[in-house]
C-alpha positions in Angstrom: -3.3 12.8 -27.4 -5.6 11.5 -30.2 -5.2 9.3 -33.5 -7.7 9.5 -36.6 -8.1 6.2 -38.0 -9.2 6.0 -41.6 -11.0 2.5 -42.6 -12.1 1.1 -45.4 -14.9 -1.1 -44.9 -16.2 -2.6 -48.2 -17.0 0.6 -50.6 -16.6 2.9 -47.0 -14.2 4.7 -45.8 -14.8 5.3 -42.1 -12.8 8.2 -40.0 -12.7 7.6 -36.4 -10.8 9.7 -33.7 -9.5 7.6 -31.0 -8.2 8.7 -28.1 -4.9 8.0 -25.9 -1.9 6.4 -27.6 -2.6 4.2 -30.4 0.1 3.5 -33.1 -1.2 1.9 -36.1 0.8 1.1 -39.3 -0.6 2.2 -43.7 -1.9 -0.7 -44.3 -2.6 -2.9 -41.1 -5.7 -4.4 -41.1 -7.8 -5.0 -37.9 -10.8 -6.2 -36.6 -13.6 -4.2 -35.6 -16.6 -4.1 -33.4 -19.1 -1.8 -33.0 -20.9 -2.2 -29.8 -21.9 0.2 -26.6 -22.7 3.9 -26.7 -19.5 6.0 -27.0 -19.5 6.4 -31.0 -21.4 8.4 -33.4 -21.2 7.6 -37.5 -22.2 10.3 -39.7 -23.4 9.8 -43.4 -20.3 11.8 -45.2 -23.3 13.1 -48.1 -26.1 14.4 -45.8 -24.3 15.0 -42.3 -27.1 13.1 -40.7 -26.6 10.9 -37.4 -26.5 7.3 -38.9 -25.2 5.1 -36.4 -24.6 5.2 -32.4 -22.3 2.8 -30.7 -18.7 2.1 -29.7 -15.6 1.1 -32.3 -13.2 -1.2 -30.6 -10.2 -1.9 -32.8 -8.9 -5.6 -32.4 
């Protein structure tokens, strides 16, 4: 099982694919972290690698 998360950070809208059983709500907003090695962030214009790390959702 996996849940895309949609963000808006400032001006950025991040997509994240999470996986195992997460149930969030339109709307909620959360806390985030980006820390470790399991995540990689993509510019959505060029395709390019932008970021490495880990999202954790608080």
């Amino acid at each position: 099982m996996k849940t895309t998360v949609r963000a808006t950070v400032g001006n950025y809208i991040l997509t994240s694919v999470m996986f195992g059983g997460v149930v969030y709500s339109l709307g909620d907003k959360k806390k985030v972290n980006f820390k470790g090695d399991e995540a990689i962030l993509f510019s959505r214009s060029t395709g390019k690698i932008i970021g490495l790390g880990k999202l954790r959702i608080r």
